[in-house]
C-alpha positions in Angstrom: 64.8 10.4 149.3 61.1 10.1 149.7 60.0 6.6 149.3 57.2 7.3 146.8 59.4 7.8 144.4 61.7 5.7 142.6 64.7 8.5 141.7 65.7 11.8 143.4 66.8 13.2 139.7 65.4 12.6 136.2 68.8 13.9 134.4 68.1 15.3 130.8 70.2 16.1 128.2 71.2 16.5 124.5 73.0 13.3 123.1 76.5 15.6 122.4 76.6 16.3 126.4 76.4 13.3 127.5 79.9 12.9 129.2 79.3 15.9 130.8 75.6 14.2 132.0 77.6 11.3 133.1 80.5 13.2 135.2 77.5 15.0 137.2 75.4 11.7 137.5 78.3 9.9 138.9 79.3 12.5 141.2 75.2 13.0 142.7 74.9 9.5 143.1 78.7 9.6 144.8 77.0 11.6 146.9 73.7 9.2 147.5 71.2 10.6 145.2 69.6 7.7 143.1 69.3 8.9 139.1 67.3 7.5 136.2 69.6 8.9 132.9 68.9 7.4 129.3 69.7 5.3 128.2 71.2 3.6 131.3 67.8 3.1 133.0 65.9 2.1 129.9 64.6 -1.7 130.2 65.8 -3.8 127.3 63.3 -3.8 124.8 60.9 -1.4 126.1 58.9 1.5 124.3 61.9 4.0 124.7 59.4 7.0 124.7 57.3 5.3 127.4 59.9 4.6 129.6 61.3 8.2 129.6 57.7 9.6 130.6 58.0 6.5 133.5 61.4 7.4 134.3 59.9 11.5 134.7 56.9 10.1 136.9 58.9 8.3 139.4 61.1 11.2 140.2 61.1 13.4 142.6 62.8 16.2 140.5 64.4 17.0 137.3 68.3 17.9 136.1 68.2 19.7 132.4 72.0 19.8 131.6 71.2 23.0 129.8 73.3 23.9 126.6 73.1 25.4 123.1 72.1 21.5 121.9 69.3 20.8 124.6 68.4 24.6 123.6 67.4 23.4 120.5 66.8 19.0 121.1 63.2 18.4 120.6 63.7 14.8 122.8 64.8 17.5 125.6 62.2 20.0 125.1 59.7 16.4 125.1 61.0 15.7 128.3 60.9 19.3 130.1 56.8 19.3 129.0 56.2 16.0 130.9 58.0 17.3 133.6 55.9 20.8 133.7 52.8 18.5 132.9 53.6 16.7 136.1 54.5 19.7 138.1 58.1 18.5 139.0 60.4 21.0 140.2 63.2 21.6 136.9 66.7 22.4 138.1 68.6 24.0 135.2 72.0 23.7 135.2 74.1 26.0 132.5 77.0 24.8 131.0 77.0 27.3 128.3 76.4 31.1 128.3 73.6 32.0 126.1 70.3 33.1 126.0 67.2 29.8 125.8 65.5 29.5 123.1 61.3 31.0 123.4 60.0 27.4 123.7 62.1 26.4 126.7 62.1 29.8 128.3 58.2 29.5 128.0 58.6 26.1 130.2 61.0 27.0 132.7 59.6 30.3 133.2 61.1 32.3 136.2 63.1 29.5 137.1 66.7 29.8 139.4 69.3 28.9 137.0 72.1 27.5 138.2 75.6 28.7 136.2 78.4 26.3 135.6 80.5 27.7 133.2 83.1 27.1 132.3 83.3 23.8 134.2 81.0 22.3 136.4 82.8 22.8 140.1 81.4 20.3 143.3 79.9 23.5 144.5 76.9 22.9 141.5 77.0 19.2 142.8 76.0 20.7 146.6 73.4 23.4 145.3 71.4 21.0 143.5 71.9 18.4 146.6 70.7 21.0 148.6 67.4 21.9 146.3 66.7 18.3 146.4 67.2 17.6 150.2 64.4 21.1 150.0 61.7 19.3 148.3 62.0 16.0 150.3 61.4 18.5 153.2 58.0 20.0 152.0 56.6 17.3 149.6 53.2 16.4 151.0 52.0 13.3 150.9 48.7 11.9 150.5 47.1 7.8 150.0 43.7 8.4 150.4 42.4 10.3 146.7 39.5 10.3 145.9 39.1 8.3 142.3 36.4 10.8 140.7 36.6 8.9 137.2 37.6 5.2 137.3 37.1 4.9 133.6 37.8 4.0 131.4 35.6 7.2 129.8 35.7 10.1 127.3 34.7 13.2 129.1 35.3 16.8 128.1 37.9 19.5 129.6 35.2 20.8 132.2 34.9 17.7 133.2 38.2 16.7 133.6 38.8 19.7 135.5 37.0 18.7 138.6 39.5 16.2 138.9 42.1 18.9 139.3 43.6 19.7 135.7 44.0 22.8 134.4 43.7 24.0 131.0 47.6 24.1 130.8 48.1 20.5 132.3 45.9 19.0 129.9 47.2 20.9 126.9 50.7 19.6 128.2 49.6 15.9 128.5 47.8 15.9 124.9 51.5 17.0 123.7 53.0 14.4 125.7 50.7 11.5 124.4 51.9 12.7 121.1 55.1 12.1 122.1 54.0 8.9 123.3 52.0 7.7 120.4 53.7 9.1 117.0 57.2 7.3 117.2 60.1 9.8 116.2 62.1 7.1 114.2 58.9 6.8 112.0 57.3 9.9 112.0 58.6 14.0 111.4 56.3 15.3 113.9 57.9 18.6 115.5 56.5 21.9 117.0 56.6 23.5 113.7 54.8 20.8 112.3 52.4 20.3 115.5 52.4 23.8 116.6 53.6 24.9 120.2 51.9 24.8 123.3 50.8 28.2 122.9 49.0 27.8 119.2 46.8 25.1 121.3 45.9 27.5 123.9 44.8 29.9 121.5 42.9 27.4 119.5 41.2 26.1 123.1 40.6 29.6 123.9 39.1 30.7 120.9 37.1 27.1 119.6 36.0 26.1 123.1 35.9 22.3 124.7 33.9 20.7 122.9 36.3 19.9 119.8 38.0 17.8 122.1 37.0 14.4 124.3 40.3 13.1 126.4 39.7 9.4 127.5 40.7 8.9 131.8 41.3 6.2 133.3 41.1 6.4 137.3 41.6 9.9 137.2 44.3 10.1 134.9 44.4 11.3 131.2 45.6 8.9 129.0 44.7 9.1 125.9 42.6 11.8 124.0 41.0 12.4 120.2 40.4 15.7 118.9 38.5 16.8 115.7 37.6 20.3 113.7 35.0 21.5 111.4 37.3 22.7 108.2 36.5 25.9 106.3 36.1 23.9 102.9 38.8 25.6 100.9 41.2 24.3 102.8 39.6 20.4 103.7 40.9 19.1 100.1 44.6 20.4 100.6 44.7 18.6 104.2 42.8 15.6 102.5 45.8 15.5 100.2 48.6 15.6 102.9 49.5 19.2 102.1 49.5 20.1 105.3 48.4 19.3 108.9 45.3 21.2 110.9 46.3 24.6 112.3 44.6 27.2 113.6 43.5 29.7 110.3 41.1 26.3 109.0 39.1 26.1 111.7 35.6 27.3 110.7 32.9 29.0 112.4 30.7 26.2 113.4 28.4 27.4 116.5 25.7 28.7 114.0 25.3 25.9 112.3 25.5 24.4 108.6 27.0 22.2 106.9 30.9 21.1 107.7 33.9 19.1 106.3 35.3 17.5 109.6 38.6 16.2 110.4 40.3 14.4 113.1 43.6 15.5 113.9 44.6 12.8 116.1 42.8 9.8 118.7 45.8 9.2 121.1 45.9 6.7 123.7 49.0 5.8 125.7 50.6 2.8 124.5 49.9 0.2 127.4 46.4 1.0 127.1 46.2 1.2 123.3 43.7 -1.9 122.8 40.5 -1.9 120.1 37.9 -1.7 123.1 39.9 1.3 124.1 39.9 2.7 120.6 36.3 2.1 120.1 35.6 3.9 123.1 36.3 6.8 121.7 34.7 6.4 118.1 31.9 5.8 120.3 32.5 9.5 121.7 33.0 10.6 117.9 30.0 9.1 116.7 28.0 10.2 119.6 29.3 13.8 119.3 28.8 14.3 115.3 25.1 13.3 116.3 25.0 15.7 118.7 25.7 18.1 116.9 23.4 17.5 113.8 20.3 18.1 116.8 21.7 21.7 116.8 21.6 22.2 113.3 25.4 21.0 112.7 25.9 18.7 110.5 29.1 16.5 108.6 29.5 16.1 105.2 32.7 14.4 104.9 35.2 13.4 107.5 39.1 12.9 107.6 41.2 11.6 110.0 45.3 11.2 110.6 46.3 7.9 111.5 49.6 7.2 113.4 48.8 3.6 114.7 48.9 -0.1 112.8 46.2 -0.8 114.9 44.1 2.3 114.5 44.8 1.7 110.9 43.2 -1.8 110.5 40.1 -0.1 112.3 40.0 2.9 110.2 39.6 0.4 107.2 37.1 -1.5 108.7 35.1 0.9 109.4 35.1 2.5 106.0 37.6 4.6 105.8 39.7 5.0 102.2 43.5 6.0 102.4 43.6 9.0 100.6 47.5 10.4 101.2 50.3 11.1 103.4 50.6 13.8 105.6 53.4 16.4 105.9 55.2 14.1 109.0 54.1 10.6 107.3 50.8 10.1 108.9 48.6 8.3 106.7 45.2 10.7 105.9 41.7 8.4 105.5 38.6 9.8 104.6 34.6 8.8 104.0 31.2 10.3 103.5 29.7 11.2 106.9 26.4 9.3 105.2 28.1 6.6 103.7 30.6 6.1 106.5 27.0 5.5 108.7 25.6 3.1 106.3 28.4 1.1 107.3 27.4 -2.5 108.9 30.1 -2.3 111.7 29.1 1.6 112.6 25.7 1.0 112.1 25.7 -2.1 114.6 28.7 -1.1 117.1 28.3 2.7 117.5 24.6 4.1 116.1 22.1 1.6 117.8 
């Protein structure tokens, strides 16, 4: 094993397959291959969603034990965008014969599937030996990046991309720090409520950059915010927790006028989640609503989800009024763009 990393094999799996995930890990590390599986490898006490995107990082490679439950687990389609965010290679083994789902076909793309039905033979066990002992091989190694950003700053996607993203990494991150930063035993966030990773490439393609500021910190991405100006039909039903932001409420901004905003979501990985970090990017928020009144752009209210106690408590103090709940249990705040300014704490911490 290369000794940058921590595990050969990040093994995921639907919760119903587990025995099956634990013959196979036993036998690979029988064989000398060193695992991280959930929720063996999770530390006591930990942020469980944290620790599976650590657990992801520190491997060399991943092991979907593919079947008609991780077809449809969104835990396993979590962990298959962190690893495609992070470029791993994905070995898919098949225990089942059936056709994946769009979502995780979309992921693992033209992938070599590896077929073990009916029963998973030591001749899988070799192949994906082999396919690891092939990437230990040709992994290049370098200690020497350059740090383009040290951060911690909000900068946009062009930005960003100097530092190597691409539109589809940073797309896959943002759906990631979701992940990270909207709890599943709190919140009902899913795709259908969220929207897939191809509704936010269409909205990216079709609204430009600058809806969106992600926060880095020494060249990596981790946190982001991201707000829209609302066609105003539609601003009172998302106010009231109807529904959550897609893609049919954006409006037309570019020529100008005058806009409901909302902000969908401020995001930032929960070891760095701290109110100088949070302010940060209301800083950006501030910074870019001004922005935009000079071209003729201008707020007239503004909403924002929250999914955070401590994003909450800042929220409030900055003048925000709970209005409703959203469709996945997000709390939904909103103020007067003018009054929300007159406020002592924004007037003094992010408009001198």
């Amino acid at each position: 094993m290369n000794s940058i990393y921590k595990y050969d094999l990040f093994i995921s799996y639907a919760t119903p397959n587990r025995n099956i995930a634990e013959y196979i890990l036993n036998k690979l590390e029988d064989k000398g291959l060193k695992c991280f599986i959930a929720p063996r490898d999770i530390k006591t006490g930990a942020d469980y969603a944290s620790e599976i995107v650590t657990g992801i990082s520190n491997s060399l490679a991943m092991l979907l034990i593919f079947s008609k439950d991780s077809n449809k687990s969104g835990f396993v389609l979590r962990e298959i965008n962190s690893g495609v965010s992070r470029n791993k290679m994905i070995i898919p083994l098949k225990i089942e014969d059936f056709l994946p789902s769009d979502a995780m076909e979309f992921y693992l793309g033209p992938t070599h599937w590896l077929d073990a039905f009916p029963e998973v033979l030591d001749v899988h066990i070799e192949k994906i030996i082999t396919l690891i002992s092939q990437i230990d091989k040709n992994l290049s190694i370098s200690d020497d990046k350059t740090i383009h950003f040290e951060g911690p700053l909000v900068l946009k996607t062009s930005e960003v991309k100097k530092i190597g993203y691409t539109n589809k990494q940073i797309i896959l991150r943002t759906i990631e720090l979701d992940y990270l930063c909207i709890p599943s035993d709190i919140y009902n966030m899913n795709e259908e409520q969220e929207g897939s990773f191809e509704d936010w490439c269409n909205i990216v393609s079709e609204h430009g950059e600058e809806l969106a500021g992600l926060f880095v910190k020494n060249d990596e991405i981790i946190g982001y915010c991201e707000l829209y100006p609302i066609v105003k039909d539609a601003y009172s039903d998302l106010i009231a927790g109807k529904y959550i932001v897609r893609d049919s409420i954006i409006d037309l901004y570019e020529f100008g006028g005058t806009f409901n905003v909302y902000i969908t979501m401020i995001a930032i990985e929960p070891e760095n989640a701290s109110m100088k970090n949070y302010f940060m990017i209301f800083e950006w928020i501030f910074a870019h609503l001004k922005e935009w009144e000079s071209r003729g752009i201008l707020t007239e209210k503004i909403g924002i989800s929250v999914y955070s106690g401590l994003l909450d408590k800042i929220v409030t103090q900055l003048g925000f009024e709970f209005k409703s709940c959203n469709p996945v249990k997000g709390k939904v705040y909103e103020s007067e763009w003018k009054v929300l300014c007159e406020n002592p704490l924004v007037k003094k911490r992010f408009l001198n």
